[in-house]
N, C-alpha and C positions, 0 to 999 in steps of 0.2 A: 585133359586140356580144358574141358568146359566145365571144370573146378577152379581151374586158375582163372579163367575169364571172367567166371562171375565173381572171382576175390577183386581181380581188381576194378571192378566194376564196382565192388562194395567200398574198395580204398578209394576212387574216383570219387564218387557218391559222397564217402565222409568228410575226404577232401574241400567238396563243394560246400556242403552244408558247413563246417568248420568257417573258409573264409566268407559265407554269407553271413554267419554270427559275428567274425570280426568285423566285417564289413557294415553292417548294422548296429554293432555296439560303436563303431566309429561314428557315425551318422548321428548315434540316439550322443555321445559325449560333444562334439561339435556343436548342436543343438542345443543341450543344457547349458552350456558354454555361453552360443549367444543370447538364450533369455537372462542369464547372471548380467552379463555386459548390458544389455538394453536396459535391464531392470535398475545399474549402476549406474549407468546414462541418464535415464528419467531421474534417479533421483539425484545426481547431481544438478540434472539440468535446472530440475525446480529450485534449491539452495542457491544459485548463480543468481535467479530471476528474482530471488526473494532477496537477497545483498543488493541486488542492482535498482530494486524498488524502493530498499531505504537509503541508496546513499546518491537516486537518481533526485536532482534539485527541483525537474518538470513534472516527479509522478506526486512526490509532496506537496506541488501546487494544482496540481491536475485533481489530486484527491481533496484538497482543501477548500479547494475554491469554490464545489457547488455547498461544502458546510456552509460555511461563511455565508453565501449567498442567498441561499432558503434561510439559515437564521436571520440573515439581516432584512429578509423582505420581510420574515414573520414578528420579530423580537423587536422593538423600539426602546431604546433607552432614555428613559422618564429623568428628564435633566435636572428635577426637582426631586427626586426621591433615589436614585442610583446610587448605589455604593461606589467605590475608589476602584475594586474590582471591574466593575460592571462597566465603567468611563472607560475602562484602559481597553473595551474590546473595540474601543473606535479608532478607526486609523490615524497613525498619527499622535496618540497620546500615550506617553506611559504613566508611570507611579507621580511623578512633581505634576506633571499637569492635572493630573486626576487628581490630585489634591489640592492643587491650585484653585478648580472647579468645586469642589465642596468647602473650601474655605471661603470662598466668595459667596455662595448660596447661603453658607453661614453667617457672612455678614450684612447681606446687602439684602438678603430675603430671598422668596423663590425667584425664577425665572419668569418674566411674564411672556417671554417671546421666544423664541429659536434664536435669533440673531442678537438677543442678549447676552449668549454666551461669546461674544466675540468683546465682550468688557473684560474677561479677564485675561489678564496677564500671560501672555503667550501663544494665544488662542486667536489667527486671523482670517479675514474670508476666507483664502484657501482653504484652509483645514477646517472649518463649517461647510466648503460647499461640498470638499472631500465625504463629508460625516450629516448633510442635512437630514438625507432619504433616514437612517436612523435612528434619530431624533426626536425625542415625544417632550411634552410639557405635560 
């Protein structure tokens, strides 16, 4: 009798030990499970943030605007030597005006003022007081 006792004491035993392996291979697959999802998570989440950053209208101007800003405190565009390119980063001007402005320095000579640029053709206060702060001779 205290042959079979201890048998089933060994089957009890195996028993337990068996569902603590399943029980913990459970735990350990659950587990891998959610760092794959978290892992899938993050990296969608970041792809969402990075589409929503280029087709967001405020982060294009949010990012743009201290360029702009530091170049225009720093950079002066020399209204006597500037290329067609160089005109066109003032506001307000594209390609015709920027050539408008180098056609007229072409003919009429340099600038001698700032407010000289308001003789040619299409160019008014507004858009000098728009463009003065940038503006070199």
């Amino acid at each position: 009798m205290t042959r079979r006792i201890r048998f089933q004491h060994v089957q009890a035993l195996i028993q337990l030990a068996l569902m603590f392996c399943v029980f913990c291979s459970f735990f350990a697959l659950q587990n891998a499970q959610a760092e794959n999802y978290d892992a899938r998570y993050l990296q969608w989440k970041a792809e969402q943030e990075a589409i929503d950053a280029r087709l967001s209208p405020s982060a294009s101007t949010k990012t743009s605007q201290p360029r702009s800003a530091s170049a225009g405190s720093s950079e002066k565009i020399n209204l006597n030597m500037a290329t067609a390119a160089q005109l066109q980063q003032l506001s307000g001007v594209g390609q015709k005006k920027a050539e408008a402005i180098i056609e007229y320095r072409n003919r009429h000579g340099k600038f001698k003022r700032i407010e000289d640029l308001q003789l040619v053709k299409g160019i008014g206060p507004a858009l000098l007081a728009k463009n003065r702060h940038r503006l070199g001779i």
